[in-house]
C-alpha positions, 0 to 999 in steps of 0.5 A: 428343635433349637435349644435355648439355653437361660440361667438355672434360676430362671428354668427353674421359675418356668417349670415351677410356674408351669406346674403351677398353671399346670401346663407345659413350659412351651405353652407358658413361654408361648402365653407370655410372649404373646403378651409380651407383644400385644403390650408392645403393640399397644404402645406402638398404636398409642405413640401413632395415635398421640403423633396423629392426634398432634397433626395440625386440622388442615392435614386431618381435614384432607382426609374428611369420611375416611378411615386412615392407616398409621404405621411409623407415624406416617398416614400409609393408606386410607380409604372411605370403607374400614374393611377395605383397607384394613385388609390391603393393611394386613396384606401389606403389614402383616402382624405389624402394629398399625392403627386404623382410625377414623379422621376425625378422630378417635371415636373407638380403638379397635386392637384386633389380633390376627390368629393362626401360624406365629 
């Protein structure tokens, strides 16, 4: 077990919140920060999706029926089968934030989380 020591004032704000939610303060700590990361991965695939919708046709164009892979503002991998390369991404990336998007354009954006160990 590691301790994690916050000021009283906010230890007292978690317990109060958590029997108001009536659950444990680890399940409230652990619900937050999943939230705290989804939100931080939305802003992630928004700043790649801005960056790549800004990319001149001419580059989009190169990659005409394909999927791409986005991570950093640089196209990673792509491919013509989605599920494909959505798995060599997550093996490679992980949780990592990458967006997976058709090259011409964003017709939907799928955010899918990953369950399992954290």
């Amino acid at each position: 077990m590691v301790v994690l020591e916050i000021p009283e004032e906010l230890a007292l704000e978690l317990e109060e919140d958590a029997n108001l939610e009536g659950t444990s303060k680890t399940v409230l700590l652990e619900t937050a920060l999943k939230h705290y990361r989804h939100e931080i991965h939305t802003r992630q695939l928004e700043v790649y999706l801005n960056w790549y919708l800004s990319l001149p046709n001419k580059e989009r164009e190169k990659y005409a029926g394909q999927y791409l892979a986005v991570h950093e503002k640089t196209i990673v991998d792509h491919d013509s089968d989605r599920p494909s390369l959505y798995k060599r991404v997550r093996g490679r990336y992980g949780r990592k934030p990458v967006l997976i998007i058709p090259s011409e354009g964003p017709r939907e954006l799928r955010i899918i989380r990953q369950k399992g160990p954290r």
